[in-house]
C-alpha positions in Angstrom: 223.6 141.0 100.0 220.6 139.2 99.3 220.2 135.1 99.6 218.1 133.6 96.8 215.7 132.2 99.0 215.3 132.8 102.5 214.1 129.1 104.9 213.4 131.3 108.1 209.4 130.2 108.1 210.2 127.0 106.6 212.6 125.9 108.7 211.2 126.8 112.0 208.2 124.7 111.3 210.0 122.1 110.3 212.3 122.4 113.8 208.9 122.3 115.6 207.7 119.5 113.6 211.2 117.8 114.6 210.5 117.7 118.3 206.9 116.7 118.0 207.8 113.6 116.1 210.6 113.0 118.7 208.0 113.2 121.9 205.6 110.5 120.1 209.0 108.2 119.2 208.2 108.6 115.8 211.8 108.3 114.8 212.0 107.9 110.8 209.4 110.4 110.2 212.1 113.1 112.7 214.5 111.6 110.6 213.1 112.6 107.4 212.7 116.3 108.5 216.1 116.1 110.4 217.6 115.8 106.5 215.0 118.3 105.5 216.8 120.9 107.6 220.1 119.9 106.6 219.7 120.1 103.1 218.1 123.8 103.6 220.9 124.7 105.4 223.3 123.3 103.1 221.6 126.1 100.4 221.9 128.7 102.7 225.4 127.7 103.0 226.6 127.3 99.6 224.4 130.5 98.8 226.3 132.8 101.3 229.2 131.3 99.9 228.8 132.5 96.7 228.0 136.2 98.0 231.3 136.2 99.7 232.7 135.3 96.6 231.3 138.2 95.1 232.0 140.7 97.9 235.2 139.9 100.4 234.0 141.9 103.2 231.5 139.6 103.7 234.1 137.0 104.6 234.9 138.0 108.2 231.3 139.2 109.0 230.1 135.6 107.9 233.1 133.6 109.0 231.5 132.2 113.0 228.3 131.5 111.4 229.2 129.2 108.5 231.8 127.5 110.8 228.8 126.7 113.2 226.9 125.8 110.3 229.3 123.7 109.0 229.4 121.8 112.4 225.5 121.4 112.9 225.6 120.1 109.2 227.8 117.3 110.2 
């Protein structure tokens, strides 16, 4: 299986970036990165979703992550 796009380095700056703003109580600006993250992981997500599609084996091996996703997501 392989994602169209992987957010690994994007998304760990962008967590990093996330608690920085939150230390100097720069609340929109963690905001606006807060809904940065979501909306990556809602295209990992959907993406992953469409491979299981694809292949149903996938389904089980994938089934605790998307849940937690899912959650995180909100």
């Amino acid at each position: 299986m392989s994602l169209r796009q992987s957010y690994a380095r994007v998304a760990k700056t962008a967590a990093m970036i996330v608690g920085r703003y939150a230390h100097a109580k720069q609340f929109k600006r963690m905001n606006r990165e807060i809904k940065f993250l979501r909306t990556r992981l809602g295209r990992e997500m959907r993406d992953i979703g469409r491979n299981i599609k694809v292949d149903e084996t996938l389904g089980p091996i994938f089934a605790v992550s998307l849940l937690k996703a899912s959650q995180i997501r909100g």
